[in-house]
N, C-alpha and C positions, 0 to 999 in steps of 0.2 A: 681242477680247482680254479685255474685261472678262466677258463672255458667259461664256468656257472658266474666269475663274478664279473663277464665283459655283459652276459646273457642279464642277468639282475641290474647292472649297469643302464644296459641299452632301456633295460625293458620298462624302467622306475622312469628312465629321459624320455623315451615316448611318453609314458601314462602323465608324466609332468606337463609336456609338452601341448597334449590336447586339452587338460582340464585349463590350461592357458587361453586356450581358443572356446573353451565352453564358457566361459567365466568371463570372457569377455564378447566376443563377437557376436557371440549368441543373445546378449542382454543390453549393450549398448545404445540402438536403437529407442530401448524402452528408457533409460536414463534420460538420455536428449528429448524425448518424449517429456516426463517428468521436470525436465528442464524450459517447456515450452516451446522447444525448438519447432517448426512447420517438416509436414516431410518432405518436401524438396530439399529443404536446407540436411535432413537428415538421411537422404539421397545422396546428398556431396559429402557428408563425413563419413558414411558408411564407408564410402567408394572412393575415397583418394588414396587410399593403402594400396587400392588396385590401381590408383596411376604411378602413384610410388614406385608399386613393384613391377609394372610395365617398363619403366627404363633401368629401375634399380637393378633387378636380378639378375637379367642377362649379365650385368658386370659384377655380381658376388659370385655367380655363376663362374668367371671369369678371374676372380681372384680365388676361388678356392682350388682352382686347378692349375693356377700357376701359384699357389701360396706350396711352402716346403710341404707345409700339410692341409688337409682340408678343415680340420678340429680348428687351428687358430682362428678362422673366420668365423666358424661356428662358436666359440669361448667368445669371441668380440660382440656378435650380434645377442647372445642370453643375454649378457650382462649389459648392454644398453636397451636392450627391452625393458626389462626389470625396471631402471630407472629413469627414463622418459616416457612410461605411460601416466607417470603423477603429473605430468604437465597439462595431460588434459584437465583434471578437476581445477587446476590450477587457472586455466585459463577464464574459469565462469561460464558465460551464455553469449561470450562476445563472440559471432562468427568466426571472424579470420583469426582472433588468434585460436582458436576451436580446430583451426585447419589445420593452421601449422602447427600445434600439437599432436594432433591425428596422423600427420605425414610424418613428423620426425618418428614418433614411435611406431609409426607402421617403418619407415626406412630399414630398422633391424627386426621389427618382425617376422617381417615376410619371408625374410631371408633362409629363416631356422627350418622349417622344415623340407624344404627341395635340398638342404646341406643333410641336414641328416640325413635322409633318402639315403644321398648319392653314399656318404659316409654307410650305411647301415649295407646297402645292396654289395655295395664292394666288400665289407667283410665277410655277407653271406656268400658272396661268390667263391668267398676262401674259406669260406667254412665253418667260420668263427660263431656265427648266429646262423638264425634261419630269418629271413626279413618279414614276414608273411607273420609269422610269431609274435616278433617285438613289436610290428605296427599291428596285431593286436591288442594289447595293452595298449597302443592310444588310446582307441576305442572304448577302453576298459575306463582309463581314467575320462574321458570323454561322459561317459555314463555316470559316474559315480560325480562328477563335480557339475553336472546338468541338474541333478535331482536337489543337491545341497544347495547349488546357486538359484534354483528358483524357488527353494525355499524363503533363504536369505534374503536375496533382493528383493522379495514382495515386500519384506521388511524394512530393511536397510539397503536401495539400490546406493548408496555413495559406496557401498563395501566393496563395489567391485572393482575400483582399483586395487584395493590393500588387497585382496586376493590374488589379481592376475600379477602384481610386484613378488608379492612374494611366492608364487610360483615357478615365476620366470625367473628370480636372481638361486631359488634351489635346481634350476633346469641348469646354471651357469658352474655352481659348484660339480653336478650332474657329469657335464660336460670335461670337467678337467680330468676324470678317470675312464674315458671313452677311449677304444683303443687307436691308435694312428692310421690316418690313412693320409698317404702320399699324396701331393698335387701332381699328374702327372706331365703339366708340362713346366712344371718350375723350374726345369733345365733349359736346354735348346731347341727341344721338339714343340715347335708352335704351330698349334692348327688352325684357323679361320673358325670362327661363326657361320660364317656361312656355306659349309658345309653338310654342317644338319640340313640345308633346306635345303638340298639335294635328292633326297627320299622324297620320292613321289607318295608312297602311303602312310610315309609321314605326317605329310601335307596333309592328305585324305582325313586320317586322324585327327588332325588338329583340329580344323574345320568341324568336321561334326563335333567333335570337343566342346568347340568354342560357342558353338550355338544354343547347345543343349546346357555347355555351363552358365549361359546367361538367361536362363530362365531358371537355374539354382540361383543365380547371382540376385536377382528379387527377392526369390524363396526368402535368404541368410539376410537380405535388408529389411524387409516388409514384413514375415511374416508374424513372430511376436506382438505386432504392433495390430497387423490385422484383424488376429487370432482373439487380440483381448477386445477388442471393439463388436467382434462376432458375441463375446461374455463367457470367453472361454479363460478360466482362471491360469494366472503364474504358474501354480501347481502345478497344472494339467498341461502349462505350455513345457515344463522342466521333466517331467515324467515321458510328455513325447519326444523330447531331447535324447533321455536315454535310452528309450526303445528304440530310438534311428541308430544309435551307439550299437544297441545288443543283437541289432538285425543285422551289423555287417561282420557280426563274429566270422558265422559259417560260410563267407567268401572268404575272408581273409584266413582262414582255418584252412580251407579245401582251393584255395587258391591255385596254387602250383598244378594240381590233375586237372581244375577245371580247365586253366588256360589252356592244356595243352590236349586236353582232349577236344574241346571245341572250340578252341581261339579263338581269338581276338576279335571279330568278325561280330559274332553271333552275341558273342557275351554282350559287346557292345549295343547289338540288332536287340537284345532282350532289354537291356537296361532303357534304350528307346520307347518300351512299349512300356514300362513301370514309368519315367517318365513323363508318359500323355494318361495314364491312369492317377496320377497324382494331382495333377494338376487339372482335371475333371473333377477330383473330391472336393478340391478350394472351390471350383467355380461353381459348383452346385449341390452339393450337401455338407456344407463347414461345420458340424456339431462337435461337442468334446466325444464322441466316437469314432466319430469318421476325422479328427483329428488324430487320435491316436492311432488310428490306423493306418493315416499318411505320412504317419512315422515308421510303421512296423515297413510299409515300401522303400522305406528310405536306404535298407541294406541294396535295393538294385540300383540307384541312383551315382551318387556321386563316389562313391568307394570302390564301385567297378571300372569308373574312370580314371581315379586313383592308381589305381593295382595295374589296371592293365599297361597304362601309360609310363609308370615307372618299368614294368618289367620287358616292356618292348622298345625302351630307351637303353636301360640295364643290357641285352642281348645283342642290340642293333648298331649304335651309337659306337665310335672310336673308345679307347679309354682317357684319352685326351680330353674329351668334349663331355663325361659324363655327368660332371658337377651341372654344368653349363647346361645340359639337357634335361636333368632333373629342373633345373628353375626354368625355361621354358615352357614344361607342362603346368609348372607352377603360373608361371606366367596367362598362358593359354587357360588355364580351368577356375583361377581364382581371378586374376587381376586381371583381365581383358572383360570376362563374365562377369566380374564383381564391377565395372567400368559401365557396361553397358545396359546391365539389370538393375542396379542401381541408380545412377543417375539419369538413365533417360527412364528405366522404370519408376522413377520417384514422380517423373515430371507427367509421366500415363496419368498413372494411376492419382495425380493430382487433378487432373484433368477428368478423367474418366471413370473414376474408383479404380476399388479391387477387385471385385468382381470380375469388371469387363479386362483387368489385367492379365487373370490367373485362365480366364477365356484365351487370350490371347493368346498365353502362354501355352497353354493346351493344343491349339493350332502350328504354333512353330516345331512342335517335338515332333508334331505327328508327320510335318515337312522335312524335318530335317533327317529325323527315321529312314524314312522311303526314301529319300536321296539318298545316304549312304548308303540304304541297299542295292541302289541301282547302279551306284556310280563303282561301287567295290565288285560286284559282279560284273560290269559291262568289263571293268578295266583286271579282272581274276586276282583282285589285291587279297591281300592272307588268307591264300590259300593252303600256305604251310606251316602253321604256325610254331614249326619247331627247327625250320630254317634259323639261322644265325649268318652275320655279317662277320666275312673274314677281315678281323679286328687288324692284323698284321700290314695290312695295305693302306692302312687308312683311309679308307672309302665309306661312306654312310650310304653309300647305294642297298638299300636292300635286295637279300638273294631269295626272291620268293616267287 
């Protein structure tokens, strides 16, 4: 009994959790749009959540593993979400205070989900859930509040504060019947930061991560905006929302066998090549077709970055550093990507359109693809993908 009610618990805080980021992230662009705003300027509001969370997280990262437990940091950050994203309507169309609205409420946004992770993967390690489950249900809720929200907002876009508030202060309630996990160095066992960067295929990882996530990091700024300028309707931008939602069921379903039958390597080498097919559909046949179909791709994209990266943090990483590594990845695939595909993508594609961006973009996956391939090959990186790092020594060296 207790079992099914951490499982419906967990599973309602994810599904909460993404329609949070559907409802917002996903539509905000088009607001400030609507509001006049230029896309440059709408390049720095997308993307200051990712400078935010560039210095922010390492250190929530940081107090959730020395906090008694990791939940209180997580209770802290729903419930100032909730109520600092009304600041932005608040603030009108005046830039800067636009900014610092954007930053304050990204400050505890960004926070929530590298905490959960860490929070959700440590109970799965005991047993408590399965993780690969309950962050299906984001996905679930991801879809279902894609379709609703770009119904709405064609309509009423001011609604999407009062949505993503009151999603995030029930993500807060959510949260207070989450089961405990410990911080584990809020005793006397303190480990550096800087021993994650010790992992050479870490490093590897991240890198191609970070490359490939800054041509998502465009995608999640530009492409709404683009999409409707092509005459491709809300509807049909909210519908390919959810189809990118429905398409990462069956990794995150079959997750666990795929990793470990073809690891990390390959999953990655494949997600590469979906990718540079993506971002060929934008650059030369943008129809509401082949729109929706560069959603149905969007299951090999950023979710196999997701997965893989938590669960080779989850396996590799101290347990000391696990919070802390969960928001690195975070750090790496949203906020570094959402930094540089954002605002210097804002400043391109002002420059040069969309077109010649999503061109662009199609040439770095396809570079950055074949690097990794060469570079994980020359140097025999994950070649075992069910080695594990003897946690007891505390060393982040990986054994592979």
């Amino acid at each position: 009994m207790i079992r099914n009610k951490n499982i419906v618990i967990l599973a309602v805080f994810y599904a909460f959790i993404y329609m949070s980021t559907g409802s917002f992230s996903s539509y905000i662009g088009v607001y400030f749009t609507e509001k006049g705003i230029g896309h440059t300027e709408i390049g720095v509001l997308t993307s200051i959540g990712a400078v935010v969370g560039l210095f922010a997280q390492p250190l929530w990262g940081l107090a959730g593993d020395r906090s008694k437990t990791k939940n209180r940091i997580l209770i802290l950050c729903t419930l100032l979400s909730g109520l600092t994203v009304w600041l932005v309507p608040w603030a009108g169309t005046m830039f800067f205070p636009l900014l610092f609205a954007m930053a304050l409420f990204s400050l505890f946004q960004i926070a929530i989900n590298p905490l959960s992770d860490a929070i959700t993967l440590e109970l799965s390690s005991k047993g408590v859930v399965r993780f690969s489950t309950i962050r299906t249900f984001g996905s679930v809720g991801y879809a279902v509040i894609s379709i609703a929200a770009g119904w709405l907002f064609a309509r009423h876009i001011d609604t999407i504060f009062m949505v993503t508030s009151f999603i995030m202060l029930a993500c807060f309630v959510l949260s207070l019947g989450i089961p405990q996990v410990a911080g584990h160095q809020s005793g006397k066992n303190k480990v550096k930061l800087s021993e994650i960067f010790k992992s050479k295929p870490l490093m590897v990882l991240y890198g191609y991560t970070l490359i490939l996530s800054t041509t998502m990091g465009f995608l999640w700024a530009f492409q709404a905006i683009y999409s409707k300028e092509q005459g491709i309707s809300m509807e049909v931008i909210g519908i390919g929302l959810a189809i990118g939602s429905f398409t990462q069921f069956p990794f995150m379903i079959f997750f666990q066998k795929v990793y470990d039958r073809f690891g990390i390597r390959n999953i990655l080498l494949f997600s590469g090549l979906i990718h540079i097919l993506r971002w060929c559909l934008y650059s030369f046949a943008l129809t509401p077709f082949t729109y929706l179909l560069s959603w149905v791709l969007h299951g090999g994209t950023y979710i196999m970055f997701y997965m893989c990266l938590a669960e080779y943090v989850n396996r590799h990483v101290v347990k000391e550093l696990k919070a802390t590594g969960q928001m690195l990845n975070s750090v790496i695939q949203l906020s570094v990507g959402k930094i540089i595909g954002g605002m210097l993508g804002g400043l391109y594609a002002a420059k040069f359109g969309f077109h010649n961006s999503f061109v662009l973009l199609a040439v770095i996956a396809t570079a950055s693809t074949v690097l990794f391939y060469a570079v994980s090959r020359y140097y025999t990186l994950f070649t075992n993908p069910k080695a594990k790092i003897a946690q007891s020594t505390g060393s982040t060296n990986i054994a592979e």
